[in-house]
C-alpha positions as CSV (number, residue, x, y, z in Angstrom):
1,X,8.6,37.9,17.7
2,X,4.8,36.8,17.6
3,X,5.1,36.1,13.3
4,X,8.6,34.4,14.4
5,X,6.8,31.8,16.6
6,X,3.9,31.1,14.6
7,X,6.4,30.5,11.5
8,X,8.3,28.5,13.7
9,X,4.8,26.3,15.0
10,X,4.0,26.4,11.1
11,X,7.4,24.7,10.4
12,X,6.4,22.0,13.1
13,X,3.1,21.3,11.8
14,X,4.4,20.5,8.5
15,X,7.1,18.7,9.8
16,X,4.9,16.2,12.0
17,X,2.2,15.9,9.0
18,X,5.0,14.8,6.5
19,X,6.2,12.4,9.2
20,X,2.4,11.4,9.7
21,X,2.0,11.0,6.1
22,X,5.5,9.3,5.8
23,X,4.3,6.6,8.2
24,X,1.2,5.4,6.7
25,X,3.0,5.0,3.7
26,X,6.4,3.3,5.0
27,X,4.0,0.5,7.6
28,X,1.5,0.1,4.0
29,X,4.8,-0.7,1.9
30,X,6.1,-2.8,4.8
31,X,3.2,-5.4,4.7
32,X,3.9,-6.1,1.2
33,X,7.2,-6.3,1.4
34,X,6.3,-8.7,4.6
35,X,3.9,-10.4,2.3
36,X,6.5,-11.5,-0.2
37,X,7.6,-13.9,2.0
38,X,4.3,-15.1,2.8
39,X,5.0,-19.5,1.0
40,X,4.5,-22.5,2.2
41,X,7.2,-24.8,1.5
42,X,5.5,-26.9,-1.3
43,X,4.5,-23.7,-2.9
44,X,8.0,-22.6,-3.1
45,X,9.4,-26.1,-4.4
46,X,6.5,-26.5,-7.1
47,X,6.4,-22.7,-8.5
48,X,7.7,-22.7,-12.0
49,X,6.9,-19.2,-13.8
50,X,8.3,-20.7,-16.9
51,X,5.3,-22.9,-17.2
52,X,2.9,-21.3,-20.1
53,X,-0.3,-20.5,-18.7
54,X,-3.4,-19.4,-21.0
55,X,-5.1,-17.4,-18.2
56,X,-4.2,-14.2,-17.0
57,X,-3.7,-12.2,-13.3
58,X,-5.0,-8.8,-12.8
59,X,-3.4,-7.3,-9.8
60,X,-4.3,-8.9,-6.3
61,X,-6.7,-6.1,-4.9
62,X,-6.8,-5.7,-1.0
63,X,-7.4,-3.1,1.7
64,X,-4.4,-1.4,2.8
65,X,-5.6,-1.2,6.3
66,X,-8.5,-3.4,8.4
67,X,-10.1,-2.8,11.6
68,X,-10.0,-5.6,14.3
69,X,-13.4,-6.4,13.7
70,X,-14.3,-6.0,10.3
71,X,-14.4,-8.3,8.1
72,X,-12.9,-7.0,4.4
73,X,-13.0,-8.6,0.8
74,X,-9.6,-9.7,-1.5
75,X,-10.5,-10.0,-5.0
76,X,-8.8,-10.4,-8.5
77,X,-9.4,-11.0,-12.3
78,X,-8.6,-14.0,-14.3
79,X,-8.8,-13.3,-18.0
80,X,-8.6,-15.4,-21.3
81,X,-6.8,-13.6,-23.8
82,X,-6.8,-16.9,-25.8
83,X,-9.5,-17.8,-29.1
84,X,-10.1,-20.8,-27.2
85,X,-12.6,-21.9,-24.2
86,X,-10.2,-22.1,-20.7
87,X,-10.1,-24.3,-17.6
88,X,-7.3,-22.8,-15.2
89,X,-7.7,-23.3,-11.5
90,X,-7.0,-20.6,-9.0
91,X,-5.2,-21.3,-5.4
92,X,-5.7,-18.6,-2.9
93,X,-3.4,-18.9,0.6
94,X,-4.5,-16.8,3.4
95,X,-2.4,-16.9,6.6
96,X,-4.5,-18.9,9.6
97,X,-1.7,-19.0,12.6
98,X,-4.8,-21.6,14.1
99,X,-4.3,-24.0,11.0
100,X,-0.6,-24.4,10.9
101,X,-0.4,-20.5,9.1
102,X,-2.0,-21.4,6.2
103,X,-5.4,-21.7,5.1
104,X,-5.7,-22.7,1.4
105,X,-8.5,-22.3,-1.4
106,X,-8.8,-24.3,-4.5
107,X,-11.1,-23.0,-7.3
108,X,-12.0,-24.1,-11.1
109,X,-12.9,-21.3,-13.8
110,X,-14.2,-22.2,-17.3
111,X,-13.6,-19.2,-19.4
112,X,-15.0,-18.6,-22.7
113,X,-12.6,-16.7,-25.6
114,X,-11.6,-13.1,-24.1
115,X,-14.1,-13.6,-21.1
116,X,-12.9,-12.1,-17.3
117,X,-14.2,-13.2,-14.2
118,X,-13.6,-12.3,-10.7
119,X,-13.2,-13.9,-7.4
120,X,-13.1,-12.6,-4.7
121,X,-12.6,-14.5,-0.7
122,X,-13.3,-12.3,2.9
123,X,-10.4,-11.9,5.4
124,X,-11.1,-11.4,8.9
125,X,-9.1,-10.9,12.7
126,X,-9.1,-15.1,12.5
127,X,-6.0,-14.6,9.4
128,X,-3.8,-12.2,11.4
129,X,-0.5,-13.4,11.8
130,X,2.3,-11.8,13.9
131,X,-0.4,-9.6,15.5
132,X,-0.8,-6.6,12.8
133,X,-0.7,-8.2,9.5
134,X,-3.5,-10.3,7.2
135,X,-1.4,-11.9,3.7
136,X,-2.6,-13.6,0.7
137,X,-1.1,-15.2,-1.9
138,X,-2.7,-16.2,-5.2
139,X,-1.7,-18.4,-7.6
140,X,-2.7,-19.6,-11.6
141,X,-2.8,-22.7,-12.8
142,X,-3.0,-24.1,-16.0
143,X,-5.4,-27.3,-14.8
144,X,-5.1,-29.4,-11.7
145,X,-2.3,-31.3,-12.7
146,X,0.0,-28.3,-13.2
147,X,2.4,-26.3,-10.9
148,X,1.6,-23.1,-10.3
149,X,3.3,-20.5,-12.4
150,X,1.5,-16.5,-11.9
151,X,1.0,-15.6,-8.7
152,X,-0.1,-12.3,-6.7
153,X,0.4,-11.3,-3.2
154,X,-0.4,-8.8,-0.8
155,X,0.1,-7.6,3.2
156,X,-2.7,-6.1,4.9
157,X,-2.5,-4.0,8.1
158,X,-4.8,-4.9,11.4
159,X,-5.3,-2.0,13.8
160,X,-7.2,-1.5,16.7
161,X,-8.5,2.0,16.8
162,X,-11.4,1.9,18.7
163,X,-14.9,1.6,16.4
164,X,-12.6,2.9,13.4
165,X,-12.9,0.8,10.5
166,X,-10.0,0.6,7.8
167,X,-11.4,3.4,5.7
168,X,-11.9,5.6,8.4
169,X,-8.8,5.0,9.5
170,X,-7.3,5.4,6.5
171,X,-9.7,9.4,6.0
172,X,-8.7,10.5,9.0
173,X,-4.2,9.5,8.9
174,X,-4.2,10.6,5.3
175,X,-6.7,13.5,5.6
176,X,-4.6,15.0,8.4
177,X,-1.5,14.8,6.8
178,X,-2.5,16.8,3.7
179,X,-4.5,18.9,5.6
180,X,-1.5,19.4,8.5
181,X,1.3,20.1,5.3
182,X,-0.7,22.8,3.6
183,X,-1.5,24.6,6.7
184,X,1.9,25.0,8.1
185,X,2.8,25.9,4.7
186,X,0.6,28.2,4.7
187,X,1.7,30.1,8.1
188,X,5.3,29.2,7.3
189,X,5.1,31.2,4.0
190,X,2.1,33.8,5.9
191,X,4.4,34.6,9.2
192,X,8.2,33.9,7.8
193,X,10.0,37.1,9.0
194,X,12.8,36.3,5.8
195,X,12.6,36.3,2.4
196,X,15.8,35.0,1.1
197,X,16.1,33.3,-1.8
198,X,16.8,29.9,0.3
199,X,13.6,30.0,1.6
200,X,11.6,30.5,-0.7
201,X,13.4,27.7,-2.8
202,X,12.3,25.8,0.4
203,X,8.8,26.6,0.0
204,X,8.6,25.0,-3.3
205,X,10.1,22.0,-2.2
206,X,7.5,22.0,0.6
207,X,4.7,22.3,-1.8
208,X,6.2,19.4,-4.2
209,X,6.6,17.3,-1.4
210,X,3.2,17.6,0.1
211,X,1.5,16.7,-3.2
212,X,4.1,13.6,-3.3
213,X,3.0,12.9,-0.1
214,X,-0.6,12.7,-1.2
215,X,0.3,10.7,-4.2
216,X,2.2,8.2,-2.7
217,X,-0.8,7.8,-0.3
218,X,-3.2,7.1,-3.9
219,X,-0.2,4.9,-5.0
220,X,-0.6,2.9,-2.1
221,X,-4.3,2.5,-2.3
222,X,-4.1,1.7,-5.8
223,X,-1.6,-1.1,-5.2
224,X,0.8,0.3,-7.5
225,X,3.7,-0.8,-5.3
226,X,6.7,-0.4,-7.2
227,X,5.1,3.5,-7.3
228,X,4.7,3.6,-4.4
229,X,8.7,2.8,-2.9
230,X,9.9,5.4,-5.5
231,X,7.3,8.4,-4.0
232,X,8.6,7.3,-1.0
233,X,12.3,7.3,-1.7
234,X,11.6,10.5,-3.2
235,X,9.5,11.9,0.2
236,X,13.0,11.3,2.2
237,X,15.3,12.9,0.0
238,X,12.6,16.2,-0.5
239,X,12.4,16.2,3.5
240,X,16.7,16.3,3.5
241,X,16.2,19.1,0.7
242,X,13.7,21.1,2.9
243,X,16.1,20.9,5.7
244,X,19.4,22.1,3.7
245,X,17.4,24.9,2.0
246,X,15.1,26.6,5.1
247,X,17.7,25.9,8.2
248,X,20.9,25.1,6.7
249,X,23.3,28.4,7.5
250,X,25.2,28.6,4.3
């Protein structure tokens, strides 16, 4: 009875850890999907991505999560794959609900044949917009006088934990889950009264989904978005698997 209940409490932990896990990756994929929509009007209207452009975008990078009162840096490469010297401008849009939801940065770069530069702008509590999310939106042009035809966006999530900062935040929900998952494996696997073939198919899918779990996670941090939804559509149908395999009756 006393291996029963601690395989059951096992079976719990990893159950809550996934589900731990699942939500820092869902609300991290959520603020870029939110971010997507993140325009202004004129923006919209004036975007042409048909327009050549000689510079290049390296992908937008941003924290994934920010304290209330920290203060965290966006940055991203331009590069000149071209022979030639370079003069595109760069437009970064951060939301400001206190200047009509948009604050907006112009900047020039002269780039010399196959040179990179980076810029990088600091987002702060004063660009939250619907009281949990920071967004930024880059965009390339080819000079002044063009529309803008590359851009880059991302959704950052504001949370008030106390004296947490992002990172920490970050450690401690990710290090938890992992941590949570392999120890109820552990005691599931330790304490399981049955050894049926069922279960022990369960186990493996256990196993795969924790280190899903945890790559999704470094998917996420990473910015590799498109990642990212796949591990997580994967996560789902693993945690249906688990449940047909360890508690299903047939």
């Amino acid at each position: 009875m006393k291996k029963k209940l601690i395989s059951i409490l096992g079976m719990i932990l990893f159950i809550l850890s996934t589900l731990l896990g699942f939500a820092l990756n869902a609300v991290t994929i959520y603020a870029d999907l939110e971010g997507t929509s993140f325009w202004e009007i004129s923006d919209v209207a004036s975007f042409d991505s048909t327009i050549e452009t000689d510079g290049r975008f390296g992908s937008l990078q941003c924290p994934v999560i920010m304290g209330t009162q920290e203060s965290k840096t966006v940055k991203i490469k331009v590069r000149n794959p071209k022979d030639y010297p370079i003069n595109p401008w760069v437009v970064a849009t951060f939301s400001q609900p206190n200047q009509l939801d948009i604050l907006r940065e112009k900047q020039e770069l002269k780039l010399g044949p196959g040179e990179t530069a980076e810029i990088s702008w600091q987002v702060t509590n004063q660009n939250l917009m619907y009281r949990r999310f920071v967004f930024v939106r880059v965009f390339l042009l080819q000079s002044y006088y063009h529309p803008p035809s590359i851009t880059r966006h991302c959704g950052i999530i504001m949370a008030d934990f106390g004296n947490l900062d992002g990172n920490q935040i970050i450690g401690l929900a990710s290090g938890s889950s992992i941590l949570g998952m392999v120890i109820g494996i552990l005691l599931w696997r330790r304490f399981s009264i049955l050894r049926i073939r069922r279960e022990v198919r369960g186990l493996g899918i256990m196993a795969w989904l924790t280190g899903i779990t945890g790559l999704n996670i470094l998917a996420n941090l990473a910015g590799w978005m498109v990642l990212a939804d796949l591990l997580l559509i994967l996560t789902v149908l693993m945690f249906v698997a688990i449940f047909e395999n360890v508690f299903s009756n047939r």
